[in-house]
C-alpha positions in Angstrom: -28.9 -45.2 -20.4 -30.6 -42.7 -18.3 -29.5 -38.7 -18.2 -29.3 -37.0 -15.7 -30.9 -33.5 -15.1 -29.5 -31.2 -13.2 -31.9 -29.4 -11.0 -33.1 -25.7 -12.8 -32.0 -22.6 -10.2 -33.2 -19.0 -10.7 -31.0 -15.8 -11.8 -33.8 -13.0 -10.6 -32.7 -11.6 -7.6 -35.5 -11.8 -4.9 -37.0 -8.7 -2.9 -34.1 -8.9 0.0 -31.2 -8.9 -2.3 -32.5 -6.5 -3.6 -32.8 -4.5 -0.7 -29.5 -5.5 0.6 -27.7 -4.3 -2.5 -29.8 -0.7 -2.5 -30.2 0.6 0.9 -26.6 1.6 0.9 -27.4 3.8 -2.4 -31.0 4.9 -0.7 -29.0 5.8 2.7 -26.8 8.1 1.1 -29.1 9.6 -1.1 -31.3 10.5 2.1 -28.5 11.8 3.7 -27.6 14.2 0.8 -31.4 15.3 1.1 -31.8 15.9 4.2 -28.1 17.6 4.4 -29.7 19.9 1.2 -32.6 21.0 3.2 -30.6 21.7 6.0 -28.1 24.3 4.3 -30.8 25.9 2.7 -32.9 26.8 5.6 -29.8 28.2 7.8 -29.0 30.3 4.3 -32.5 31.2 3.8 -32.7 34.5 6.6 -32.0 37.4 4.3 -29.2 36.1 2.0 -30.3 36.5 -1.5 -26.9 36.2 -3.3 -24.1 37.6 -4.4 -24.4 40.9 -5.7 -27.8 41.4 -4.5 -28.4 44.9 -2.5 -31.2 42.4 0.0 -28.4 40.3 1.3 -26.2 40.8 4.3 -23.9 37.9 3.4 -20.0 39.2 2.9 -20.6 38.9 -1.3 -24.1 40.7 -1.0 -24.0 44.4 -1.2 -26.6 45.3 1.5 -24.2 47.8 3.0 -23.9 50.1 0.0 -27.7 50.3 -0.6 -27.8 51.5 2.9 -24.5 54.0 3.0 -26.8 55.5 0.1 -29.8 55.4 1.6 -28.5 57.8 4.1 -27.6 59.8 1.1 -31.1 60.0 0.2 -30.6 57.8 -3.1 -33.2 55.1 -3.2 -32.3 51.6 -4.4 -35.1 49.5 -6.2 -34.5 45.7 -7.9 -35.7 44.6 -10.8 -35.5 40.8 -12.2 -36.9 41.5 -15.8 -35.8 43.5 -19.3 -38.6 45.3 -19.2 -38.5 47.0 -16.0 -35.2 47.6 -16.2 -36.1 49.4 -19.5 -38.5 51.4 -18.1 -36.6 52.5 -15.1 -34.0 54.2 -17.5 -34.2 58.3 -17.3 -31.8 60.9 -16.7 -32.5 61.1 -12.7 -31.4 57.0 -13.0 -28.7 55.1 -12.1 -29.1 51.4 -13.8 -26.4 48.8 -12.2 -26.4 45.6 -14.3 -24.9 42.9 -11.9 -23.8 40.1 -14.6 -24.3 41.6 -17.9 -22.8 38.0 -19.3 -26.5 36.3 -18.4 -28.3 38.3 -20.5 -28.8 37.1 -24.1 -27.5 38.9 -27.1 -31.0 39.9 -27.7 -31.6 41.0 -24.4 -28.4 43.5 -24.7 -29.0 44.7 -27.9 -32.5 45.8 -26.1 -30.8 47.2 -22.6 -28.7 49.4 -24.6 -31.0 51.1 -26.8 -32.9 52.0 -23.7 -30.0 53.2 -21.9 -28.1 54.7 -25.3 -30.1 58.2 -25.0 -31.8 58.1 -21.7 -29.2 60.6 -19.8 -28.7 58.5 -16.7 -25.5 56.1 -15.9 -25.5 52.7 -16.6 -23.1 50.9 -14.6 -21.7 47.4 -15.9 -19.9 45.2 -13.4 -17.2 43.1 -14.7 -18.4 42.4 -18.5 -16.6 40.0 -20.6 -16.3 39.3 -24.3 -19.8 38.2 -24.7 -22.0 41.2 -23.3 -19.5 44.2 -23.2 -19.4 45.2 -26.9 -23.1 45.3 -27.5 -23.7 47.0 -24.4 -20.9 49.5 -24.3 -20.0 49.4 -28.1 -16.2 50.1 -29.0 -15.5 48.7 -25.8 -13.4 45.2 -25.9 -12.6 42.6 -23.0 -8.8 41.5 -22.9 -8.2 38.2 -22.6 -5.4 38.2 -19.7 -7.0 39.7 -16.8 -5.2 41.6 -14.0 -3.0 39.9 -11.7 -3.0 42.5 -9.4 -6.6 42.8 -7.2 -5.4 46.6 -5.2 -5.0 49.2 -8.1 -4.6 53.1 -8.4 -6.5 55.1 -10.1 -3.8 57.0 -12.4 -6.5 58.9 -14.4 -8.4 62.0 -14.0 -11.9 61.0 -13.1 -13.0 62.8 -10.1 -14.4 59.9 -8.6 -11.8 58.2 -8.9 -8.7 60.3 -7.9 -10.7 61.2 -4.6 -11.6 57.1 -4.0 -7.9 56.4 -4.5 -6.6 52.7 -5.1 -9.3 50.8 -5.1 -10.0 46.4 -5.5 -10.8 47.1 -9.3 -8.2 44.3 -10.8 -9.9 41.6 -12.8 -11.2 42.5 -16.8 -9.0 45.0 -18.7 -10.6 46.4 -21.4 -9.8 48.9 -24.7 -11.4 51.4 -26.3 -11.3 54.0 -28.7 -14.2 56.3 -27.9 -12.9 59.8 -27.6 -13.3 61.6 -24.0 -13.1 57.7 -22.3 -12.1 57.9 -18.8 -9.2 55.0 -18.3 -8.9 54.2 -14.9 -7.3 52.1 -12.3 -4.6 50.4 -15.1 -3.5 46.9 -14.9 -0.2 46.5 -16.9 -1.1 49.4 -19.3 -4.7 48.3 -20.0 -7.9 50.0 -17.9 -10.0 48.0 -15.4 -12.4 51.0 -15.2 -14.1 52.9 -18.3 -16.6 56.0 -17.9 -17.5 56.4 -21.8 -19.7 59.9 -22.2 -23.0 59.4 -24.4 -22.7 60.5 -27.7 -25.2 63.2 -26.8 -26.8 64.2 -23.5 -24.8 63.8 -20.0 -25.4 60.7 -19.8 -23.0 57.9 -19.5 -21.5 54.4 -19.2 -19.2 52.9 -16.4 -17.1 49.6 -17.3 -16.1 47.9 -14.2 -13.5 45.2 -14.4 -14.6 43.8 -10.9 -17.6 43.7 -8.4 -15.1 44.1 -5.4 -16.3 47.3 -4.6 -19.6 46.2 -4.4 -19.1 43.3 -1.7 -19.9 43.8 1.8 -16.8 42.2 3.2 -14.4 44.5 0.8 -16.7 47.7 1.3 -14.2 49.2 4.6 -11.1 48.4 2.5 -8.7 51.0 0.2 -11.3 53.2 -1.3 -14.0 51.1 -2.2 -16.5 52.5 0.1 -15.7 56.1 -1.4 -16.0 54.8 -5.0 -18.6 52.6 -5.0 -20.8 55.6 -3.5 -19.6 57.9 -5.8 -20.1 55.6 -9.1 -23.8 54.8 -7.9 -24.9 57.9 -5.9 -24.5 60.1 -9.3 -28.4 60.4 -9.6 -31.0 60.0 -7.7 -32.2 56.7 -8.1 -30.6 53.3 -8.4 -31.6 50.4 -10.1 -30.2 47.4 -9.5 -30.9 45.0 -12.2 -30.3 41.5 -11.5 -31.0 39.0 -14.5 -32.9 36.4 -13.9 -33.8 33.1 -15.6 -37.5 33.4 -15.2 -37.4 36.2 -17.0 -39.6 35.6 -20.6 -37.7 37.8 -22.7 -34.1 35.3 -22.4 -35.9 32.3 -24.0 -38.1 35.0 -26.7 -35.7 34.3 -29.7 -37.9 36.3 -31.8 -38.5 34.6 -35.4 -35.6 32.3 -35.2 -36.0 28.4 -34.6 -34.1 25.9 -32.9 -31.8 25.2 -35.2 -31.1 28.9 -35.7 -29.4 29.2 -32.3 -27.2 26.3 -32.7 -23.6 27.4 -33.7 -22.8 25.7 -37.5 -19.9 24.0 -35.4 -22.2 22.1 -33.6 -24.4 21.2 -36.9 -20.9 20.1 -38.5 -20.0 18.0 -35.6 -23.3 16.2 -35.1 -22.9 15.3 -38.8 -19.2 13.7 -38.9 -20.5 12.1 -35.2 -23.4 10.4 -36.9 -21.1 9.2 -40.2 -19.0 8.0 -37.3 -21.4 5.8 -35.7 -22.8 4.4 -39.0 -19.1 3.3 -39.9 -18.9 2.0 -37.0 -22.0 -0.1 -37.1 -21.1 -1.1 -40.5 -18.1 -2.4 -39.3 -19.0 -4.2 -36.0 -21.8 -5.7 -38.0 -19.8 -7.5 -41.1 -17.1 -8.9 -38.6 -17.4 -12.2 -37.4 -16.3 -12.4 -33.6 -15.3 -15.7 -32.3 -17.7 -18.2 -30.4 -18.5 -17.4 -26.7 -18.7 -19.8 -24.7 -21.4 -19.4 -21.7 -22.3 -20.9 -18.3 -25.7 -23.3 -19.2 -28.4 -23.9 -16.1 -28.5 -27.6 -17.6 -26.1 -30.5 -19.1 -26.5 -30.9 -22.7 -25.7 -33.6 -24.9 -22.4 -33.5 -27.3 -24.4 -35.1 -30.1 -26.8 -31.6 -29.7 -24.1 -29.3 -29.9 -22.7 -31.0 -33.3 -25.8 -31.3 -34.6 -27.1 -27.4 -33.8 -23.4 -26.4 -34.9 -23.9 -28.4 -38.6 -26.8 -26.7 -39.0 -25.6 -22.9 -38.4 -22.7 -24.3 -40.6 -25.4 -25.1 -43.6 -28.0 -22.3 -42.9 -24.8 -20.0 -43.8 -23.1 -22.8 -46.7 -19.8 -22.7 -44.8 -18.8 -25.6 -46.3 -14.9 -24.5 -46.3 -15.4 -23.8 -42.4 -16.7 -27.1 -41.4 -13.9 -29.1 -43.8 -11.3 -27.1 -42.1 -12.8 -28.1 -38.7 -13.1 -31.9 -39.8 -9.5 -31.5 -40.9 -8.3 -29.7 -37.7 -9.8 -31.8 -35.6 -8.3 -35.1 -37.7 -4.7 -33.6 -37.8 -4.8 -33.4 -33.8 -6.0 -36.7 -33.2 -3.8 -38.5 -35.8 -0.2 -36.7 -34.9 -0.1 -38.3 -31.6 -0.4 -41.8 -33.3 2.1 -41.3 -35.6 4.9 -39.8 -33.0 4.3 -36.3 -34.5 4.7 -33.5 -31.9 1.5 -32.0 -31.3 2.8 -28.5 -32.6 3.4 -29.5 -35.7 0.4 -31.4 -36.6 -0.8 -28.8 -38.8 2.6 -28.8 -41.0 2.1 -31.2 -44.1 6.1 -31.6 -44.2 6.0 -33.1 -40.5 2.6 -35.1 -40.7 2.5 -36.5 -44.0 6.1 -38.8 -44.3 5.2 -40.2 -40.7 1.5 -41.0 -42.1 3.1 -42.7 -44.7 5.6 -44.5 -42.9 3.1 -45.7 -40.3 0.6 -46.9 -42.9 4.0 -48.0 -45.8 1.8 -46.1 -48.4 1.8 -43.0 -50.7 1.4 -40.2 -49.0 0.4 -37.7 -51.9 -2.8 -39.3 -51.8 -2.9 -37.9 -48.1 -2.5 -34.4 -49.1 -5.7 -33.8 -50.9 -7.6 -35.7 -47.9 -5.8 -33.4 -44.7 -4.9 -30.5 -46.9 -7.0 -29.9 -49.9 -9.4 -27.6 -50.9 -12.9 -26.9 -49.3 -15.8 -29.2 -51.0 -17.7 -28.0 -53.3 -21.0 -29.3 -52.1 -22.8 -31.3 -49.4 -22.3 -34.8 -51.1 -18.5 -33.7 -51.3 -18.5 -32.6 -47.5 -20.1 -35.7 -46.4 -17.5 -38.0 -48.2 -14.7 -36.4 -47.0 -15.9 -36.8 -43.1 -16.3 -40.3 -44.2 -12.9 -40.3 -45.5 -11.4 -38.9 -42.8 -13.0 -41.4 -40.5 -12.0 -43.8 -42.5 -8.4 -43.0 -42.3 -8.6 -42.4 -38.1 -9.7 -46.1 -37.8 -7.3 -47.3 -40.3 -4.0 -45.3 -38.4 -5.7 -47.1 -35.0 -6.0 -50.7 -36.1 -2.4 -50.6 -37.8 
């Protein structure tokens, strides 16, 4: 007798399904390209960002580098520590747009240049990370003001002749002695002017860059204030951080693991004895068969035969009598008018094995229900038994 073969096919997709499965993907990535190019060159004509004294776009602040312009302060940028360092002096006015980018290193830096230089150094909206190294025994509360329109209810000069002004965002506290608490929110400051311990310089805490903006400049009194807080000396210098600058990745002697928080060191740790566990675990259970989808027919006697020998390469000689057994229950129940659900119950299929072959049916218990062999020669005599039995329920 002849098998048949059934005819091999091939699971690699070829080049056009391919392509018909990608171009959607490639389209849209194009698209979001070419739609990326596009809003960058319309932004490109003189908008540098927000808080940037170049740009003309409502969160820039080109318009207060010009009002003061025309009050013959000059405004200069810097993107680095070290110029903005070395532009610190009394006749200087250093505006730090996002004190939060700088690195603690970086503030611990910026504010020994600034401590005893005699100018103003003007912070804009600080928060927990930056404000206590840069203006120390100043503190960022948590709840920030609700309220965007406040006045000033102190009696800073700039301030009382500014009037309300957008200041609501960070409230701080402090307890340095001749502080200038301004523009309250809920009892707590969103404007600080600390005096330098010695010299007349100072330090301005601002809760909120408002002022600042183009498109909130005409509005309340933030023209009048911003003027005032920035047109103190005679020069400005606008310090924007950037991320090319070299001093935020110089860590001085520490290494990598030196900057990682000991949370993070903790967590990698219980994440790897995790894993193993898991590993462990996946790898002494044993999952059930799968069965899978073969390109050809293959013969039964292969699959018993490759099955017996998993079965002996791992001595599961108790596995493969209770699948001889199984198997033999199932077959035999039907013969002997046992219901198929209870051809595994010894009570249901041993009296109507007996009855059917008028014998002793406590010498079928061992046989269907005993214990595993306890070597091959035992395994192969009870399959022979077994089969013995099968032929011997048929012919009766």
């Amino acid at each position: 007798m002849t098998e048949a073969t059934l005819p091999s096919t091939s699971v690699s997709p070829t080049a056009r399904q391919v392509w018909t499965r990608g171009r959607g993907i490639l389209l849209a990535a194009v698209l979001l390209l070419a739609a990326a190019i596009a809003i960058a060159v319309v932004r490109s004509d003189a908008q540098h960002g927000r808080l940037d004294p170049r740009s003309a776009d409502p969160y820039g602040s080109r318009a207060v580098a010009e009002l003061l312009a025309d009050r013959g302060v000059s405004t200069r940028v810097v993107t680095t520590l070290d110029e903005a360092r070395a532009a610190a002096g009394a006749d200087t006015t250093l505006l730090i747009a996002a004190p939060d980018l700088l690195t603690e290193r970086q503030q611990r830096l910026l504010h020994a240049a600034t401590a005893s230089s005699g100018g103003r150094t003007v912070l804009v909206s600080p928060g927990s990370p930056s404000v206590g190294t840069l203006a120390p025994q100043v503190s960022a509360d948590p709840a920030v003001s609700f309220d965007s329109t406040l006045s000033p209810d102190c009696a800073l000069p700039a301030a009382r002749r500014a009037g309300s002004a957008d200041t609501g965002g960070v409230r701080y506290t402090t307890p340095a002695p001749g502080a200038d608490r301004c523009y309250p929110s809920d009892g707590l400051p969103t404007l600080l002017r600390i005096p330098a311990a010695s010299g007349s310089g100072d330090t301005v805490v601002l809760g909120a860059p408002d002022i600042f903006y183009n498109d909130r400049l005409d509005e309340q009194g933030n023209a009048s204030l911003a003027l005032q807080l920035l047109g103190s000396r005679s020069h400005l210098v606008w310090y924007l951080p950037s991320l090319s600058d070299d001093s935020a990745a110089d860590t001085g002697d520490q290494g990598f693991f030196d900057l990682l928080p000991s949370g993070w060191l903790w967590g990698t740790l219980q994440l790897f004895i995790a894993a193993a566990l898991a590993a462990l675990w996946r790898a002494r259970r044993l999952g059930p068969l799968v069965p899978e989808r073969l390109p050809v027919a293959i013969r039964a006697s292969e699959t018993v035969e490759g099955r017996a020998r998993l079965y002996r390469k791992a001595d599961a000689r108790d596995r493969a009598a209770a699948a001889l057994r199984s198997t033999t229950r199932t077959r035999l129940a039907p013969l002997v008018g046992v219901p198929p659900a209870q051809a595994h119950a010894p009570e249901a299929l041993l009296p109507a094995l007996s009855a059917h072959l008028q014998g002793d049916g406590r010498t079928l218990h061992p046989l269907l229900f005993g214990p595993p062999p306890h070597d091959d020669a035992a395994l192969v005599s009870l399959a022979d038994q077994l089969d013995a039995l099968e032929r011997e329920v048929r012919r009766s």
